[in-house]
C-alpha positions as CSV (number, residue, x, y, z in Angstrom):
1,X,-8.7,13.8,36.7
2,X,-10.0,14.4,33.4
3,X,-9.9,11.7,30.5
4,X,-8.7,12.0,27.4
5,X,-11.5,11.4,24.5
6,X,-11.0,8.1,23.0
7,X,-9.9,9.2,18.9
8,X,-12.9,8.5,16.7
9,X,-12.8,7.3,13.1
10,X,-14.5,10.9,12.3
11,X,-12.4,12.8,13.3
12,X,-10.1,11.7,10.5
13,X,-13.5,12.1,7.4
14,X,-13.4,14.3,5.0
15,X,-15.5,15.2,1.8
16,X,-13.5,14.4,-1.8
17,X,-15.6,14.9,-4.5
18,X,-15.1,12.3,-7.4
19,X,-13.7,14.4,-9.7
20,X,-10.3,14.3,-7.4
21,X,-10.2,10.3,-7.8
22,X,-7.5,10.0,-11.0
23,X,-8.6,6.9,-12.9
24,X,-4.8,6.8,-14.5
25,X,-1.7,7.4,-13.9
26,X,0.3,10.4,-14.9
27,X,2.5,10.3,-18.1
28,X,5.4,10.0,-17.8
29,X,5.6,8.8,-13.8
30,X,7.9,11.2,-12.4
31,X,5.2,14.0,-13.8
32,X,3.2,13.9,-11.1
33,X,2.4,16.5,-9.1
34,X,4.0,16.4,-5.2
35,X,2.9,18.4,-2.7
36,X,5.5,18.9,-0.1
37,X,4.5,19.1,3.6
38,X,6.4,21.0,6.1
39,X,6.1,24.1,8.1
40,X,4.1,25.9,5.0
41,X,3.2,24.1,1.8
42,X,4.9,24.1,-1.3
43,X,3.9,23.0,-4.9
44,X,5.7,20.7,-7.0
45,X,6.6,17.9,-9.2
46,X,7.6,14.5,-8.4
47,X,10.8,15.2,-11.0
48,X,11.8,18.1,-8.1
49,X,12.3,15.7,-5.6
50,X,16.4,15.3,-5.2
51,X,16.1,19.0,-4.7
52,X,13.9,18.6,-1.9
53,X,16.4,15.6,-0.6
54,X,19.7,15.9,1.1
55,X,22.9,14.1,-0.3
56,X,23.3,10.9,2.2
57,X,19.4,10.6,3.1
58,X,18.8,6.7,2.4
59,X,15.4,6.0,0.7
60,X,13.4,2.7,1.5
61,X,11.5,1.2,-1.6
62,X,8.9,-2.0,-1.3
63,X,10.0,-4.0,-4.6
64,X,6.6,-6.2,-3.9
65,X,5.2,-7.9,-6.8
66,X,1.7,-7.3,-7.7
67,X,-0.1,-10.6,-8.6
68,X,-2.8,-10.8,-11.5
69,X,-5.3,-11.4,-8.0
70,X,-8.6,-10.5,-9.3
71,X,-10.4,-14.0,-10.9
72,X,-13.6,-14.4,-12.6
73,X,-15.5,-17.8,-12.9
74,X,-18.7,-19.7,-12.1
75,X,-20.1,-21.6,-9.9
76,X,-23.4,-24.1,-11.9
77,X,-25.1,-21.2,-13.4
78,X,-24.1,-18.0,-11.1
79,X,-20.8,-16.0,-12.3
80,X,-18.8,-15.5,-9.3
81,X,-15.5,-13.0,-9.1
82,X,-13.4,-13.2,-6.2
83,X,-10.1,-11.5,-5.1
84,X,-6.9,-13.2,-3.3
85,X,-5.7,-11.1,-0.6
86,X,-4.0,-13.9,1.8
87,X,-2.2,-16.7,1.5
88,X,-3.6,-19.6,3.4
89,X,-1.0,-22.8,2.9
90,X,0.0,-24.4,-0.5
91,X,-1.9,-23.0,-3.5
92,X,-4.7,-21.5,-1.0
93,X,-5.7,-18.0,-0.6
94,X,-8.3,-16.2,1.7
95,X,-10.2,-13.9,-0.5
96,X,-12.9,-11.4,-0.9
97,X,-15.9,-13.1,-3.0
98,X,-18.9,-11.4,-4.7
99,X,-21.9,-12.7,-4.4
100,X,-20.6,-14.6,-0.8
101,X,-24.1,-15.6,-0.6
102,X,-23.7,-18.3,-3.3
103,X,-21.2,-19.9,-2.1
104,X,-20.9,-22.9,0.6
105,X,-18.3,-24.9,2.3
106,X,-17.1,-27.3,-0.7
107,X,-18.8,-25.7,-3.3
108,X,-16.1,-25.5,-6.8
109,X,-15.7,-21.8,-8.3
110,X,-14.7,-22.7,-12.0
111,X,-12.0,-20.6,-13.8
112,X,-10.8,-22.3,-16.6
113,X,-11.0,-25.7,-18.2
114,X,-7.7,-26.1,-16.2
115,X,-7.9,-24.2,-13.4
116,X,-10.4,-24.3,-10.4
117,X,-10.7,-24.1,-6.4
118,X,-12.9,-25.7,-3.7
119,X,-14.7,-23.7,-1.0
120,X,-12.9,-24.8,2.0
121,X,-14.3,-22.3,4.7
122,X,-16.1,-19.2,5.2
123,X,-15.5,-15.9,6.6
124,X,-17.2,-12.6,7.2
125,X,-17.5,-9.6,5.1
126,X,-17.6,-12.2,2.0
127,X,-14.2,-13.9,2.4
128,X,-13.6,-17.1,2.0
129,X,-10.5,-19.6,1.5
130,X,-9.8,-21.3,-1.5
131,X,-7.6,-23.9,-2.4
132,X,-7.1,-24.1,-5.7
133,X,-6.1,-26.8,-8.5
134,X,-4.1,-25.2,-10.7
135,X,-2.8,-27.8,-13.5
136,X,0.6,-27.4,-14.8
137,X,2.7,-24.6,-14.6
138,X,1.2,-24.4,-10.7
139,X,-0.9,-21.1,-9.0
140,X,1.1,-18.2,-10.1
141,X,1.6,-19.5,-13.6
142,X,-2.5,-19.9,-13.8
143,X,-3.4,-16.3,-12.1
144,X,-0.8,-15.0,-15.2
145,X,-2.9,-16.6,-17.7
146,X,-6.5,-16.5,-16.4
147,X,-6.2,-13.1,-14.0
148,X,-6.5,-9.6,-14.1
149,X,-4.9,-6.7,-12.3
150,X,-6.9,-6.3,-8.6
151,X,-7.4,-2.1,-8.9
152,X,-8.9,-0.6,-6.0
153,X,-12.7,-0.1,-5.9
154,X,-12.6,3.6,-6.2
155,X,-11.3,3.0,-9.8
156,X,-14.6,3.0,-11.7
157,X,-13.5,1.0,-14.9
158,X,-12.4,-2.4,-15.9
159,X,-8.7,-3.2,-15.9
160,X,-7.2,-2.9,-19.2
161,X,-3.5,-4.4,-20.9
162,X,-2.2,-0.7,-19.7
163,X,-2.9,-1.8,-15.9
164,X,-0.4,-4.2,-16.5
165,X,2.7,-2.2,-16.8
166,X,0.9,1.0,-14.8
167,X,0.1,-1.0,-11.8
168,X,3.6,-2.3,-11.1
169,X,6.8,-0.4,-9.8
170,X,10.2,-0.3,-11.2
171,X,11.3,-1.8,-8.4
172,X,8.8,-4.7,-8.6
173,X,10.8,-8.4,-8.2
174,X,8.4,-10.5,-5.5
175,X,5.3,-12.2,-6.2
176,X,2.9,-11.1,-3.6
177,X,1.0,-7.7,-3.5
178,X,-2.8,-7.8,-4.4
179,X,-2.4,-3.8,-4.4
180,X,0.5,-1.7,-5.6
181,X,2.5,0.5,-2.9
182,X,1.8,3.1,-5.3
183,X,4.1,5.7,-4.0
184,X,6.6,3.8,-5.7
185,X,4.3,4.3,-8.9
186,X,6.1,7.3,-9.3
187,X,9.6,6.6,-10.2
188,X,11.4,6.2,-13.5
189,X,15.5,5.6,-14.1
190,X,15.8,9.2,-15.0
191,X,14.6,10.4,-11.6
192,X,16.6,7.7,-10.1
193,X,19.7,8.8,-12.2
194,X,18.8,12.1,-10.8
195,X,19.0,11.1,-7.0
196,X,21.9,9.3,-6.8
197,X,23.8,12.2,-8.7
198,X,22.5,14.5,-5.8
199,X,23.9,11.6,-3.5
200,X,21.0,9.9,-2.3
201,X,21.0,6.1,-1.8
202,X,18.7,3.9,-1.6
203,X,17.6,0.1,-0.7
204,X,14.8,-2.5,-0.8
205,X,12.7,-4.2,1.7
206,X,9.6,-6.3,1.0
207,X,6.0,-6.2,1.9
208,X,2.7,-7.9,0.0
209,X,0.8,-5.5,0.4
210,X,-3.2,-7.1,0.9
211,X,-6.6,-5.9,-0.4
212,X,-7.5,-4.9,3.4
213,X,-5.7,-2.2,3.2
214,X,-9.0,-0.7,1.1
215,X,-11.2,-2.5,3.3
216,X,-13.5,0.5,5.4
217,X,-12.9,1.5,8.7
218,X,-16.3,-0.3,10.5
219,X,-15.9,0.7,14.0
220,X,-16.5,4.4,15.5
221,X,-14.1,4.2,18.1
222,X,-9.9,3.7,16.0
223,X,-8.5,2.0,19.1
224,X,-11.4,-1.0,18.5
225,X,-10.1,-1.5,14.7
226,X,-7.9,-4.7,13.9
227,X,-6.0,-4.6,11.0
228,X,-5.3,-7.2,8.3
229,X,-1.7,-8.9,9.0
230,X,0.4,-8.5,5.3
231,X,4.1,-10.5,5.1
232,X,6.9,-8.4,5.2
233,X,10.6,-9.1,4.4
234,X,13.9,-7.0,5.6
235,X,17.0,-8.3,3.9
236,X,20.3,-7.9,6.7
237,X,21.9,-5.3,3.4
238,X,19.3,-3.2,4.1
239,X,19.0,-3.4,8.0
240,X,22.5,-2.6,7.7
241,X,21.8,0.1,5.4
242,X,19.3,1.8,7.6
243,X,21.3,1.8,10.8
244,X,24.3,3.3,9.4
245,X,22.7,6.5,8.1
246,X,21.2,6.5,11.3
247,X,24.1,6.6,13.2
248,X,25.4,9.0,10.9
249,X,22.6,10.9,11.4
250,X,21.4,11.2,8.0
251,X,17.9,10.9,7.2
252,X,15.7,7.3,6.4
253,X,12.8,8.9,3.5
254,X,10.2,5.8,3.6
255,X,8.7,5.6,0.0
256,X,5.4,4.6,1.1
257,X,3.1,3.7,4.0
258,X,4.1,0.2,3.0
259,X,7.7,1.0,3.8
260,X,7.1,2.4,6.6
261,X,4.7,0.2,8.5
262,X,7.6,-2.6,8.2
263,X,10.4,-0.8,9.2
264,X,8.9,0.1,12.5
265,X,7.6,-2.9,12.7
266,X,11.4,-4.7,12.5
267,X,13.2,-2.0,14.8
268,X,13.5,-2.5,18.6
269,X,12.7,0.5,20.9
270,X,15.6,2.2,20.8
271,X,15.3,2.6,16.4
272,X,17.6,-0.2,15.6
273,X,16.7,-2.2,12.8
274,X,17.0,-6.1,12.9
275,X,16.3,-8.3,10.0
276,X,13.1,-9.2,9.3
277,X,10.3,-12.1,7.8
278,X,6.9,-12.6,8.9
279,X,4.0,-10.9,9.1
280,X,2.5,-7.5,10.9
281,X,-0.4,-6.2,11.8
282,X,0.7,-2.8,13.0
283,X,-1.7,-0.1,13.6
284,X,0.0,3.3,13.8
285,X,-2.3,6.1,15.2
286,X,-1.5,9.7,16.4
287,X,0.5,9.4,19.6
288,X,2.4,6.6,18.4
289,X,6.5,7.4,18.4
290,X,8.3,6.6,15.1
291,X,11.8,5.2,15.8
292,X,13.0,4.9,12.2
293,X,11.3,6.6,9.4
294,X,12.2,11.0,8.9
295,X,10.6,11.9,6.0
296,X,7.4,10.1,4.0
297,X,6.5,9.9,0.1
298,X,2.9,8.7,-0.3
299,X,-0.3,9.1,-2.1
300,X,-3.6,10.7,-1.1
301,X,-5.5,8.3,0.8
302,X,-9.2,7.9,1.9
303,X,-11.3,9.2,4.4
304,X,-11.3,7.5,7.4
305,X,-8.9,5.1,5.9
306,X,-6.1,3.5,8.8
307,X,-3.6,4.8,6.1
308,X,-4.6,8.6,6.5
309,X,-4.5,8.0,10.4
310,X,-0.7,7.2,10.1
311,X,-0.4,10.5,7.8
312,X,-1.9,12.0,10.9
313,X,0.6,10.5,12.6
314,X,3.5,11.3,11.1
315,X,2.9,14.5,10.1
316,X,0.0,16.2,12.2
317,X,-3.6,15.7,12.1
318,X,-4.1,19.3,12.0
319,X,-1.2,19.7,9.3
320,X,-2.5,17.3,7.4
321,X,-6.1,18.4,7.6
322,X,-4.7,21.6,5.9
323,X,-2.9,19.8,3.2
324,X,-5.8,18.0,1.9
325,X,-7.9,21.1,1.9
326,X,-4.6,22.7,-0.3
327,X,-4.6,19.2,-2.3
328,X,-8.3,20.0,-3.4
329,X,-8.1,22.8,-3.9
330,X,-5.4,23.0,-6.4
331,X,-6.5,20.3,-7.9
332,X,-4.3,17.6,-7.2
333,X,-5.4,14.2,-7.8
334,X,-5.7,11.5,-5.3
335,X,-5.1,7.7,-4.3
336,X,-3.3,5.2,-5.8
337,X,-2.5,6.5,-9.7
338,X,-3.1,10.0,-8.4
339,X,-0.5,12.4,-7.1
340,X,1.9,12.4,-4.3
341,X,3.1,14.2,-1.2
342,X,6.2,14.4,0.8
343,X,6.3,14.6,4.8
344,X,8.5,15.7,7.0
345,X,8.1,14.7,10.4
346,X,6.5,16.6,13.0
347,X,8.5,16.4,16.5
């Protein structure tokens, strides 16, 4: 009997010039371009979506909270900048430190005259755990006045007071994220206005979303990667919400990877979703079978990135392929302030 060849992390690479990385957002949100994904590919606009929606589909927003995540400070003499990505108890993060290599076990990263964290283990890759003294006011209070918007690496320039307002959702209400779900970037009141007048609904879950999801794929073999764990929240009103247009057989349109990762996480094997709090680590791969999620809004993602595996997934790795070569070359642009597609599932 023949085996079947174990997926590689290249077979999911492709080249993207820089040029295709937007640096910000388009103006106004719902201007975007979308490029929908089904048996052929169509052009669009983010502002032509309730025509490409049916009356009764059910969308699933994240209405995560980015956090001010990214802090700059010194240690002595040496200027250190480090970036939260997990909580790890009471007022103490893991995060991802630059330069690791000056920092030991107990060592105190200043921030402010009033705000300041001890060293209290180390990881690989540069992480390390923090616990932090954070005066009055407490953590979240401090990271609003001393921290700065955590943009992905890809985005060559420093954050600026227009990252504030760009890198947060409409639907943004819990503290949390250290990224945006940025296909939620996209939506404004009137395109909101415009869905629920073509009969669309729509409801909230929760994840905080962590900085490994921009972390790089290491391994050469996909079944050998581990994935970060991110907390995740799904109210019983939206459970609810989910399983009745199921049964009705209407359509569940995940807005985002984050969206979707949790609701498969929180359904049983049969699709039926169950309230939810804790955390997941799932790892969706072609092969795997969705039991909830129809139809998928995201962003262009990286190379090799776990997130354009579950594209792969969801859509077709071949399908897919094809769209990002269509993406390019019209000139769409990609990842998190960049542009947006819609997928329908294949099978």
């Amino acid at each position: 009997m023949r085996l079947a060849r174990a997926m590689k992390v290249s077979d999911f690479d492709f080249e993207l010039p820089r040029a295709c990385i937007a640096e910000r957002p388009a103006e106004p949100r719902d201007a975007a371009r979308l490029l929908h994904v089904a048996e052929d590919l169509r052009d669009l606009a983010v502002a032509d979506l309730p025509m490409l929606l049916r009356p009764g589909d059910l969308m699933v927003f994240n209405d995560t909270r980015v956090i001010p995540a990214r802090l700059r400070g010194r240690r002595g003499a040496a200027g250190i900048e480090v970036t939260l990505h997990e909580p790890a108890g009471e007022d103490a993060w893991k995060a991802f430190a630059r330069p690791a290599k000056k920092l030991r076990e107990g060592d105190v990263v200043v921030f402010a005259d009033d705000f300041r964290a001890e060293v209290t283990a180390k990881g690989a890759g540069g992480e390390v755990t923090l616990a932090f003294e954070a005066g009055a006011g407490g953590l979240m209070e401090a990271l609003r006045r001393h921290g700065a918007m955590p943009l992905p690496p890809y985005i060559k320039r420093e954050d600026d007071v227009r990252d504030l307002a760009d890198y947060q959702t409409m639907f943004a209400r819990h503290e949390g994220a250290v990224a945006a779900p940025t296909a939620g970037l996209h939506y404004t009141p009137r395109l909101m206005a415009a869905l629920e007048e073509r009969g669309v609904r729509h409801v909230t879950v929760t994840l905080h979303v962590g900085a490994g999801t921009f972390l790089p794929v290491k391994v050469e073999e996909v079944g050998e990667h581990r994935m970060h764990a991110e907390r995740g929240v799904v109210g019983a009103e939206a459970a609810a919400a989910v399983n009745a247009a199921r049964a009705a057989g209407r359509r569940v349109v995940a807005v985002g990877t984050t969206s979707l990762r949790l609701l498969e996480s929180a359904a049983d094997e049969g699709g039926a979703l169950r309230p939810f709090a804790g955390a997941t680590d799932i790892f969706i791969t072609p092969g795997y079978r969705f039991r909830v999620v129809d139809v998928l809004m995201t962003n262009f993602h990286l190379p090799r990135s776990t997130l354009f595996m579950l594209v792969c997934a969801f859509a077709g790795t071949q399908r897919m392929k094809a769209a990002y070569e269509h993406a390019k070359a019209a000139g769409y642009r990609f990842y998190s302030y960049g542009d947006a597609c819609l997928l329908e599932r294949q099978g």
